[in-house]
MARBA-280894 format. One record per atom (N, C-alpha, C, O): x, y, z; residue number from 0; residue in one letter; atom name. Coordinates in steps of 0.001 Angstrom, whole numbers, m for minus. Layout:
BEGIN
u	v	w	i	aa	at
X	Y	Z	NUM	A	CA
...
***
This chain:
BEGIN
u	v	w	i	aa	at
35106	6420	m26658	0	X	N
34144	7414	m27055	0	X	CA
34501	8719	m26363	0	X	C
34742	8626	m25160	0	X	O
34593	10251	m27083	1	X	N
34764	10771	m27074	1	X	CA
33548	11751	m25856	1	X	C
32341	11779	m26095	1	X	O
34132	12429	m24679	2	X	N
32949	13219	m23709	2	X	CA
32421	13991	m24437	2	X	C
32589	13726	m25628	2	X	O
31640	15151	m24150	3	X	N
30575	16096	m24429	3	X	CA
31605	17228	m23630	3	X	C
32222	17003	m22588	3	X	O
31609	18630	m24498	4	X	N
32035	19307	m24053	4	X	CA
31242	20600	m24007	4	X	C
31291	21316	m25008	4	X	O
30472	21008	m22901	5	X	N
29679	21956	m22002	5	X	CA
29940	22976	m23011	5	X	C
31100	23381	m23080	5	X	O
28945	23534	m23920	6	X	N
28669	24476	m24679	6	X	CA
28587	24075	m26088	6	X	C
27848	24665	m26876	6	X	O
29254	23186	m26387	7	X	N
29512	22990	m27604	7	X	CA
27955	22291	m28503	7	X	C
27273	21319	m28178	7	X	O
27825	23048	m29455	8	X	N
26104	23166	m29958	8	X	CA
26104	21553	m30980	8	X	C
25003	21230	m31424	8	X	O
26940	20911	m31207	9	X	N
27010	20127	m31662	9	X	CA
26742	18780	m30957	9	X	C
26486	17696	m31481	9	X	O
26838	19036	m29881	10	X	N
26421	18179	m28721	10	X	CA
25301	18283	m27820	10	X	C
25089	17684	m26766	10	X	O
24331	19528	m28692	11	X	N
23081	19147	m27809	11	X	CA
21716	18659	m28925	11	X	C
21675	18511	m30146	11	X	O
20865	18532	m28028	12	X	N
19780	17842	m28968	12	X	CA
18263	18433	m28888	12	X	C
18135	19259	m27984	12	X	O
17709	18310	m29249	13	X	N
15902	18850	m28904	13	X	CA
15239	17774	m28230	13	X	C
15415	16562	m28359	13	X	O
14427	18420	m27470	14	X	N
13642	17479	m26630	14	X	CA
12296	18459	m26371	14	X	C
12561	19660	m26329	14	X	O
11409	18226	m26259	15	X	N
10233	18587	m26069	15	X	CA
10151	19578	m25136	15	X	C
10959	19350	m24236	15	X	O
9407	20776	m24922	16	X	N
9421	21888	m23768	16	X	CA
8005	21585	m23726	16	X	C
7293	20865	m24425	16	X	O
7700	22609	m22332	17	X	N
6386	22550	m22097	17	X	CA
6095	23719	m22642	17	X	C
6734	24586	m23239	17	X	O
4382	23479	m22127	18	X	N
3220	24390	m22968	18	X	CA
3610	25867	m22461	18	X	C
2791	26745	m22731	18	X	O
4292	26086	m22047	19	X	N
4723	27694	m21508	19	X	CA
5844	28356	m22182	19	X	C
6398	29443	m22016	19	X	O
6042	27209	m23130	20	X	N
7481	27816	m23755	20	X	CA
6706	27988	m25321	20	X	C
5802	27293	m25787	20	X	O
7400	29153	m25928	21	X	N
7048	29765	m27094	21	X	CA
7007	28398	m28337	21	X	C
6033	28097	m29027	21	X	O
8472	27687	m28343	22	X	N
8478	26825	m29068	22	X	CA
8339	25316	m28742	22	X	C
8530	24996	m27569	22	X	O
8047	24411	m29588	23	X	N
7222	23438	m28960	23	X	CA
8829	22725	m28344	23	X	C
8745	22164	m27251	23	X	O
9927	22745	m28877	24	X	N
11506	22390	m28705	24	X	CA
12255	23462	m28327	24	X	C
12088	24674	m28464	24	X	O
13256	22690	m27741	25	X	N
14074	23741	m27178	25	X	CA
15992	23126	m27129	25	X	C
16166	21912	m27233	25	X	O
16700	23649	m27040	26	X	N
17836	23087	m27567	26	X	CA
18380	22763	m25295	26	X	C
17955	23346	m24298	26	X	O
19417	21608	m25446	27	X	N
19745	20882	m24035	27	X	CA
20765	20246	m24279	27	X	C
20926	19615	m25324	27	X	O
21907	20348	m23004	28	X	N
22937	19472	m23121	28	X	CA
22374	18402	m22506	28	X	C
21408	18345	m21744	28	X	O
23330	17291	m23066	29	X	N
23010	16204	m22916	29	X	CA
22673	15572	m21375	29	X	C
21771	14822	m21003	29	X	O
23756	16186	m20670	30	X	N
23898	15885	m19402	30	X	CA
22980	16583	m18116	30	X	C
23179	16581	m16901	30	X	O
21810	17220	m19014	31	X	N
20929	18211	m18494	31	X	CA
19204	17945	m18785	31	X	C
18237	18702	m18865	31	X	O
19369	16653	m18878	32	X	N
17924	16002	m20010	32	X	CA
17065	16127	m18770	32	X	C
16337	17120	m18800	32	X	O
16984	15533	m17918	33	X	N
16207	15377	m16835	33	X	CA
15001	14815	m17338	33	X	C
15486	13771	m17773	33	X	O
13581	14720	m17645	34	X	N
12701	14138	m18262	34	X	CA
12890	14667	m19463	34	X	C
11821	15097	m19896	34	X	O
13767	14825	m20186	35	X	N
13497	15024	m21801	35	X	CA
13259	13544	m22108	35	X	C
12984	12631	m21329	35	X	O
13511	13524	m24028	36	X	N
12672	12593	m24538	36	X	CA
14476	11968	m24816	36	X	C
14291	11047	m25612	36	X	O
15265	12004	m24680	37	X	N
16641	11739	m25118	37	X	CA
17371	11061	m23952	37	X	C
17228	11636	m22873	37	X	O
18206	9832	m23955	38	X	N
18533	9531	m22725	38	X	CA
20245	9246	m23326	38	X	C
20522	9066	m24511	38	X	O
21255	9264	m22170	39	X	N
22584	9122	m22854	39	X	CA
22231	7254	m22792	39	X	C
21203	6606	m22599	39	X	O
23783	6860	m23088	40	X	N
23659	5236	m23297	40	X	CA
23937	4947	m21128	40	X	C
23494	4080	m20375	40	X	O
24393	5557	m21003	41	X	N
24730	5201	m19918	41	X	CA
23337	4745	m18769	41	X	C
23192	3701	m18133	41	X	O
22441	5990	m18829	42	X	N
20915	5975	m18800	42	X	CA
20554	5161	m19189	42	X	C
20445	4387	m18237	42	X	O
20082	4469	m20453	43	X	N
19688	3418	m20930	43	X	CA
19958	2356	m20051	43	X	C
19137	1737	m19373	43	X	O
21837	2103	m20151	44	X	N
21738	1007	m19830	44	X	CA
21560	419	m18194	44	X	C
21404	m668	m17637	44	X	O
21684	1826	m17828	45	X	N
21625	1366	m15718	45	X	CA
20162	1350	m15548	45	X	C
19761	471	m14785	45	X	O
19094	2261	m16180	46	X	N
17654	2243	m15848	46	X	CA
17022	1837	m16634	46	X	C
15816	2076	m16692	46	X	O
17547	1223	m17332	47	X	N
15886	480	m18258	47	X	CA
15500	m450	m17593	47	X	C
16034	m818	m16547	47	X	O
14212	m1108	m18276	48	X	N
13263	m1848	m17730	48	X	CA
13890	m3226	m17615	48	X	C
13457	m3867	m16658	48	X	O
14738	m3794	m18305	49	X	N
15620	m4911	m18421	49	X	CA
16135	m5276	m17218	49	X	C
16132	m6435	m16804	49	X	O
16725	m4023	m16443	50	X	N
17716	m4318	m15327	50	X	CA
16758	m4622	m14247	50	X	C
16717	m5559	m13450	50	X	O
15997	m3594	m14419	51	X	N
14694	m3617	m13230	51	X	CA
14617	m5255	m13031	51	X	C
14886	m5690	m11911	51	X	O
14284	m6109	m14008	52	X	N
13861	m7455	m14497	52	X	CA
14732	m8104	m14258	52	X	C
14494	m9299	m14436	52	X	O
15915	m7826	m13836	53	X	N
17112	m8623	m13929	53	X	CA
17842	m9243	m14646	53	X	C
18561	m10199	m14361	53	X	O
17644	m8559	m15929	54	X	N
18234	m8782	m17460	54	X	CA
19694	m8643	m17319	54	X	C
19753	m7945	m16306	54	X	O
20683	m8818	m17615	55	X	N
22089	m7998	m17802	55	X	CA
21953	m7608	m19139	55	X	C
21024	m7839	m19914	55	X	O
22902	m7043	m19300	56	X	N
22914	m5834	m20632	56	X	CA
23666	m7312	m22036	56	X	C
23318	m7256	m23215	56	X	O
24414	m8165	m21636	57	X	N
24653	m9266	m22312	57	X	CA
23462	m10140	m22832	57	X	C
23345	m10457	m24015	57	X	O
22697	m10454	m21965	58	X	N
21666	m11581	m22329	58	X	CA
20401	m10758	m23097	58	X	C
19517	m11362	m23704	58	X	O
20453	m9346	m22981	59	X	N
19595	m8400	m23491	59	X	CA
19452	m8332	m25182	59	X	C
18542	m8551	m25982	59	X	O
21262	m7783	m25295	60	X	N
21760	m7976	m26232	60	X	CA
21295	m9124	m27340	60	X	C
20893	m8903	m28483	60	X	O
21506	m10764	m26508	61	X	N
21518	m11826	m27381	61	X	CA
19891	m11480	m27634	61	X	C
19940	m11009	m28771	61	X	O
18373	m11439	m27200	62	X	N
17437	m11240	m26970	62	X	CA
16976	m10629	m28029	62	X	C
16038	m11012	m28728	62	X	O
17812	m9394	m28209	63	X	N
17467	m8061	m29339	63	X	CA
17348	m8907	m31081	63	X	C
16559	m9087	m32008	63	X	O
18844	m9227	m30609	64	X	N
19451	m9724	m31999	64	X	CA
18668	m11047	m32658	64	X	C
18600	m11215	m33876	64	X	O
17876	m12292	m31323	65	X	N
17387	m13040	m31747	65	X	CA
15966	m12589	m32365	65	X	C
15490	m13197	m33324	65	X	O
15324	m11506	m31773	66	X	N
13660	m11099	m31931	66	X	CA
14459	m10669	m33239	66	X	C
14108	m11426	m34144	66	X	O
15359	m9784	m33670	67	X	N
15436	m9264	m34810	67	X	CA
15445	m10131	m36260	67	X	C
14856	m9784	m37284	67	X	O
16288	m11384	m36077	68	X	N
17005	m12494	m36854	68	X	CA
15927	m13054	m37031	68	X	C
15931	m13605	m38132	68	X	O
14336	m13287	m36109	69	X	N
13218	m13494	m36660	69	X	CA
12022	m13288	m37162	69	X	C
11104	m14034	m37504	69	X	O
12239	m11789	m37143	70	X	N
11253	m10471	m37824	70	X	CA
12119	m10324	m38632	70	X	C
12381	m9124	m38551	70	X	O
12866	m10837	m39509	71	X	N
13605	m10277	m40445	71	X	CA
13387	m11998	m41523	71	X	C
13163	m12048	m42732	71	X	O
13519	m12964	m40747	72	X	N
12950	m14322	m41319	72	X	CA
11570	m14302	m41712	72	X	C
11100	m14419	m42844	72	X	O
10861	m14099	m40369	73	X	N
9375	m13938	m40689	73	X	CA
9262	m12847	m42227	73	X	C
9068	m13298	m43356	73	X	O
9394	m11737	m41973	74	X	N
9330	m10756	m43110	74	X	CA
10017	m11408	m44785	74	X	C
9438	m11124	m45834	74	X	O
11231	m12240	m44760	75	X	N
11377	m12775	m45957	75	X	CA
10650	m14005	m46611	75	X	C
10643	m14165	m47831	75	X	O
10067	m14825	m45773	76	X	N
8775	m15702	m46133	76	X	CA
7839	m15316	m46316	76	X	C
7253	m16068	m47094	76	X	O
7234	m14467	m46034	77	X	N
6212	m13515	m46182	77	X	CA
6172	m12618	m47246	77	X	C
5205	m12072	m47777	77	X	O
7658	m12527	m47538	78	X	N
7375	m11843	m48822	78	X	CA
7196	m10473	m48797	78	X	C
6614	m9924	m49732	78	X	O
7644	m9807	m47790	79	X	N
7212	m8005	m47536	79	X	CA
8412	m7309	m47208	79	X	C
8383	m6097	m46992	79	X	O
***
């Protein structure tokens, strides 16, 4: 995967500003989020709540895919 290169507008994103700023968004590099609403993967995967828990990012994985494989069963018996 390709880095982020410092200026480049294609690589930043909106994230929420506060009530002091004119617009309710505001444009941010990635590597500059600090409490924005946007996190890189790297973020995700060292601080989420998983690790806290003592999840590894493997057994997480299998976890995702199984809740999914049965909200996706459930939903075709069901008929919706």
């Amino acid at each position: 995967m390709a880095g982020f290169v410092a200026g480049d507008p294609s690589q930043r994103v909106m994230v929420k500003s506060g009530p002091s700023d004119d617009s309710p968004y505001k444009m941010e590099e990635p590597g500059n989020l600090g409490s924005g609403w946007y996190f890189s993967r790297k973020e995700i995967e060292e601080n989420s709540p998983s690790r806290r828990d003592g999840i590894d990012l493997k057994k997480e994985a299998y976890l995702q895919k199984s809740y999914c494989t049965f909200l996706q069963d459930l939903g075709m018996r069901l008929k919706v």
